[in-house]
C-alpha positions as CSV (number, residue, x, y, z in Angstrom):
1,X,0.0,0.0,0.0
2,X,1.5,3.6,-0.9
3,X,2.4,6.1,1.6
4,X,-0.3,8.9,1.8
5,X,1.0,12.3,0.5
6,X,-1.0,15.1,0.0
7,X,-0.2,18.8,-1.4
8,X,-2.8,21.1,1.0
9,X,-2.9,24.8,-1.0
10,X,-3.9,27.7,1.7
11,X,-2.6,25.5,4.4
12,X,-1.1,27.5,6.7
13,X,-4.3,29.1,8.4
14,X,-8.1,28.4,8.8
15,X,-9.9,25.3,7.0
16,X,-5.9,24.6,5.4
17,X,-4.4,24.4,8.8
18,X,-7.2,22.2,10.5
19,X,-7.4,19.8,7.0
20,X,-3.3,19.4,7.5
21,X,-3.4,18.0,11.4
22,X,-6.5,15.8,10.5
23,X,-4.6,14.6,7.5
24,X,-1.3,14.4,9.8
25,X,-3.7,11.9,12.3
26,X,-4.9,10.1,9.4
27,X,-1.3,8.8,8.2
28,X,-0.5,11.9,5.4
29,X,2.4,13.3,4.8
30,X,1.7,16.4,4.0
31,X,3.0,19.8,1.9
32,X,1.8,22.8,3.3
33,X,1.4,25.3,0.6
34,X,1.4,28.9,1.7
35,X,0.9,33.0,0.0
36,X,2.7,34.8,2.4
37,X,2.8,34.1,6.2
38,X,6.3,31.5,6.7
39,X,5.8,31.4,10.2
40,X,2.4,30.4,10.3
41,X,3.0,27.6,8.0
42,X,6.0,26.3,9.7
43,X,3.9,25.9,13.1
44,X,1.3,23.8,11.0
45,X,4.2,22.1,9.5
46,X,5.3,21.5,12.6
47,X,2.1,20.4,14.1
48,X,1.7,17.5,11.6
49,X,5.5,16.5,12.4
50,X,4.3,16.0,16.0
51,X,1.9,13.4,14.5
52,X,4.6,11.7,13.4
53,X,3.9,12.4,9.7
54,X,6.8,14.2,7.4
55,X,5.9,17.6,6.6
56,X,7.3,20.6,4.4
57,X,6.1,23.9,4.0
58,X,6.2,25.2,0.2
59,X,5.7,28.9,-0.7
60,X,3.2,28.8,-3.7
61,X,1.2,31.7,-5.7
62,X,-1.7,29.2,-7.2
63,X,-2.4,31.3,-10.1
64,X,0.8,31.4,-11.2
65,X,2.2,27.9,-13.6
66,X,5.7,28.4,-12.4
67,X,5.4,28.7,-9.2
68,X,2.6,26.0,-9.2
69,X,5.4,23.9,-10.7
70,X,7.6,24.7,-7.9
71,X,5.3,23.7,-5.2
72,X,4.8,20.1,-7.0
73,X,8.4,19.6,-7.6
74,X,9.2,20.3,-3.9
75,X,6.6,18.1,-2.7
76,X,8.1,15.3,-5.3
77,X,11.3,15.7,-3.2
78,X,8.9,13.5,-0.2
79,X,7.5,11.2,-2.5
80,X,4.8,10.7,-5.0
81,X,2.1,12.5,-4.6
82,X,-1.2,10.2,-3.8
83,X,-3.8,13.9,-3.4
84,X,-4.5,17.2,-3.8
85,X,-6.4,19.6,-1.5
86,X,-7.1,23.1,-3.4
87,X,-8.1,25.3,-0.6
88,X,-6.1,28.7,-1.5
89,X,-8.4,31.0,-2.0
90,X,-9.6,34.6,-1.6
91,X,-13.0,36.4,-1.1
92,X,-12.1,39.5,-2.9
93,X,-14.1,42.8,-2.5
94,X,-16.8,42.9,-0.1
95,X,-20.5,44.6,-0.8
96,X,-22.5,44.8,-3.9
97,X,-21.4,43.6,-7.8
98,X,-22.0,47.5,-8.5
99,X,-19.5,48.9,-6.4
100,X,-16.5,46.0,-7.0
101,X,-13.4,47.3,-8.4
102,X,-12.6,45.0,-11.0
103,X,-8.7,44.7,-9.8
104,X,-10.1,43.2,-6.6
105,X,-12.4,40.5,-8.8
106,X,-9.6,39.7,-11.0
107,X,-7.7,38.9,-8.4
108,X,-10.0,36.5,-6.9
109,X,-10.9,35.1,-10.5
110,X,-7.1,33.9,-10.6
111,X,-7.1,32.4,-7.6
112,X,-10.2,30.9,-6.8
113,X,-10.6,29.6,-10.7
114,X,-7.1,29.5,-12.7
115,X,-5.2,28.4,-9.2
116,X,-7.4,25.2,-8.6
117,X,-7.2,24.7,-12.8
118,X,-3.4,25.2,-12.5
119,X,-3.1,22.4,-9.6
120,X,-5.3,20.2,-10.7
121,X,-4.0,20.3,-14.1
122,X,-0.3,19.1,-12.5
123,X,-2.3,16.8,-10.0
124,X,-3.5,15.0,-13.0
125,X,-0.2,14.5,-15.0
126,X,1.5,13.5,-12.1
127,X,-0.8,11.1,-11.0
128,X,-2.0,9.6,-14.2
129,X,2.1,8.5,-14.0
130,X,2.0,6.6,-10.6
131,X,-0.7,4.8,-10.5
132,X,-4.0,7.6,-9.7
133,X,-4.8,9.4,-6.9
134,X,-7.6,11.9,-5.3
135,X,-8.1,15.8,-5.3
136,X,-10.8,17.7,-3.5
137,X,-11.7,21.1,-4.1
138,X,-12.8,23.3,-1.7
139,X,-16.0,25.2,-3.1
140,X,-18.6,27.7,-0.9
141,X,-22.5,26.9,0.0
142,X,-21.9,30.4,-1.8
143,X,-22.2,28.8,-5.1
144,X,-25.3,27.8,-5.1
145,X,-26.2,30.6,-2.5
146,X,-25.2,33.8,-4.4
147,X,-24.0,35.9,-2.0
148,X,-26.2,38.7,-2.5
149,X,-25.1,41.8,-1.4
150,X,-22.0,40.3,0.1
151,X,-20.0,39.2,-3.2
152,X,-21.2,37.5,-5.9
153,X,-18.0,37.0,-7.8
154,X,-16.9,35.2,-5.5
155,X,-20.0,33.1,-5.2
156,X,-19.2,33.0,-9.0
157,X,-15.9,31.0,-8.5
158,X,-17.3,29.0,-6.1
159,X,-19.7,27.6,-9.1
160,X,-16.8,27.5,-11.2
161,X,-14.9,25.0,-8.6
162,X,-18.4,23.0,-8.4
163,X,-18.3,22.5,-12.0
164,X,-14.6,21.6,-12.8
165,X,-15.0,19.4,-10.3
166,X,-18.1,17.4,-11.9
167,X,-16.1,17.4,-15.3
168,X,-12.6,16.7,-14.2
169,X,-14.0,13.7,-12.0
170,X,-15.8,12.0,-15.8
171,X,-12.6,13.0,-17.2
172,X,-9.4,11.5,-15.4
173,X,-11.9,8.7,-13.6
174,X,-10.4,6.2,-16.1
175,X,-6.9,7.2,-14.8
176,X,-7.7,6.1,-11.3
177,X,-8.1,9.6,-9.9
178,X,-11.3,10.4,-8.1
179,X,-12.1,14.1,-7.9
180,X,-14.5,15.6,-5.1
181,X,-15.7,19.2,-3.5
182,X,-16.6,19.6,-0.2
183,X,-18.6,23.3,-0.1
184,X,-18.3,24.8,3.5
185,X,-20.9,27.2,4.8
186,X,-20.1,29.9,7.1
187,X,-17.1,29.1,9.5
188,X,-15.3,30.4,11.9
189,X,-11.8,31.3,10.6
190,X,-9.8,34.9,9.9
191,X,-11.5,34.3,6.1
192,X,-14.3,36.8,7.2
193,X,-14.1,41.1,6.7
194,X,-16.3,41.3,9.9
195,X,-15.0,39.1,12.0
196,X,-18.2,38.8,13.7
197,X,-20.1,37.8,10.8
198,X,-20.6,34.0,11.9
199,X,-22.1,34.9,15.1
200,X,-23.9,37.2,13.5
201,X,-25.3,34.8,10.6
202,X,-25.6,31.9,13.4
203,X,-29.5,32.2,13.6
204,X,-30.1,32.0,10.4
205,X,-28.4,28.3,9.8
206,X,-30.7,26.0,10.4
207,X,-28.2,24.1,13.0
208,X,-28.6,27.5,14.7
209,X,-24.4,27.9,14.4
210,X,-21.4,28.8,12.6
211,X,-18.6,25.6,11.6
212,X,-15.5,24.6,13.4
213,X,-12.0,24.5,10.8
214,X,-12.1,20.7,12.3
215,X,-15.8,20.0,10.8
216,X,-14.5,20.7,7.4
217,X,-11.1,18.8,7.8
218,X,-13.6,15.8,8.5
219,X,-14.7,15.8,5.4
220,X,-12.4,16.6,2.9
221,X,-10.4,13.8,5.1
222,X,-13.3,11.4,4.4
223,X,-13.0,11.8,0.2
224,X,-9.0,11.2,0.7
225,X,-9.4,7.8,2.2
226,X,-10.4,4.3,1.4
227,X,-13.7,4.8,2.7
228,X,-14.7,7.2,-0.2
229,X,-13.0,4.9,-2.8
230,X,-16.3,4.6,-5.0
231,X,-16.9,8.4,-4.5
232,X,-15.9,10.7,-7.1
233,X,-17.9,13.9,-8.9
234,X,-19.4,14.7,-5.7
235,X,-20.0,17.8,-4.2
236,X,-20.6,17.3,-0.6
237,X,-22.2,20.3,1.8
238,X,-20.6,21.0,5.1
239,X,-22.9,23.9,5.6
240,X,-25.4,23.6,8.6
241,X,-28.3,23.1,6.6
242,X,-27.9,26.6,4.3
């Protein structure tokens, strides 16, 4: 049986952080990719090393191919890579479509969209040469949502990642690569402007609260494992019952 090693984009805060410990406690190897914030990474890094799992943190712009290159290279120094967890990702501006600067959307157009394309686009090649594998994407109950008044670009992308996941997972399903989504709702991370907001949304989700990092690390750690082996296209809703 090959040794688990998973590339986890966004890793080194939020939803990345908590899905590289539960990975770590699941028997992963795993490649913390990170934007900007070394430290933080290295303690996550660090964290999974005390699980007794080999860990190395990897700088990594998503929507850039080089650097993309780069963080699958590194990771290649470890091993072969059996998954993928694209989780980078950015909200861009806040409020209504009318008053977005289009800088700010672009932005999270590259990221949220062309990033995950870029990864899973190396994912595949290197794993259509070692025998398969599994990526999950992290989408947004945003997608199906809308965002209204919030930001409904990024809602947008989030649609986008629901989609190339559904035609990816047809695509590369004969190459032993199963592709899921897990689409969180509103959880409580540093992701939010307000950081209030999901105590402020709490009592309107039906469950009557915001998500833990750890709820979402469940999941996406359920569609890496054995367990999920006849699960692929799926999009599956960690979002309170929005």
């Amino acid at each position: 049986m090959r040794q688990s090693l998973t590339i986890v984009t966004g890793g080194s805060r939020g939803i990345g952080a908590a899905i590289c410990v539960r990975l770590a406690a699941d028997g992963h190897d795993v490649v913390v990719g990170y934007r900007s914030d070394a430290a933080a990474a290295q303690a996550v890094a660090e964290a999974v090393r005390k699980a007794g799992r080999t860990s190395l943190p990897v700088q990594v712009d998503t929507a850039d191919e080089r650097s993309v290159a780069r963080l699958f290279d590194s990771a290649a120094t470890l091993g072969t890579v059996t998954g993928l967890v694209n989780n980078a990702g950015i909200s861009g501006p806040n409020g209504r479509l009318a008053d977005a600067d289009a800088a700010g959307m672009r932005r999270a157009l590259d990221i949220n969209v062309l990033g995950y394309l870029l990864c899973c686009r190396r994912a595949v090649r290197d794993m259509s040469a070692s025998g398969g594998g599994a990526i999950v994407n992290i989408s947004s109950a945003a997608a199906t949502l809308g965002s209204p008044g919030q930001y409904v670009h990024y809602a947008a992308t989030k649609a986008a990642v629901d989609a190339m996941t559904v035609g990816l997972s047809k695509e590369v399903a004969g190459d032993g690569i199963r592709v899921n989504c897990v689409a969180p709702g509103v959880i409580r991370t540093e992701f939010h402007e307000d950081p209030q907001r999901p105590a402020k949304v709490a009592p309107a989700i039906p469950l009557g609260r915001a998500g833990q990092p750890q709820e979402i690390a469940g999941a996406v750690a359920w569609l890496l494992s054995a367990d999920a082996a006849y699960a692929t296209g799926a999009v599956l809703r960690v979002a309170g019952g929005m």
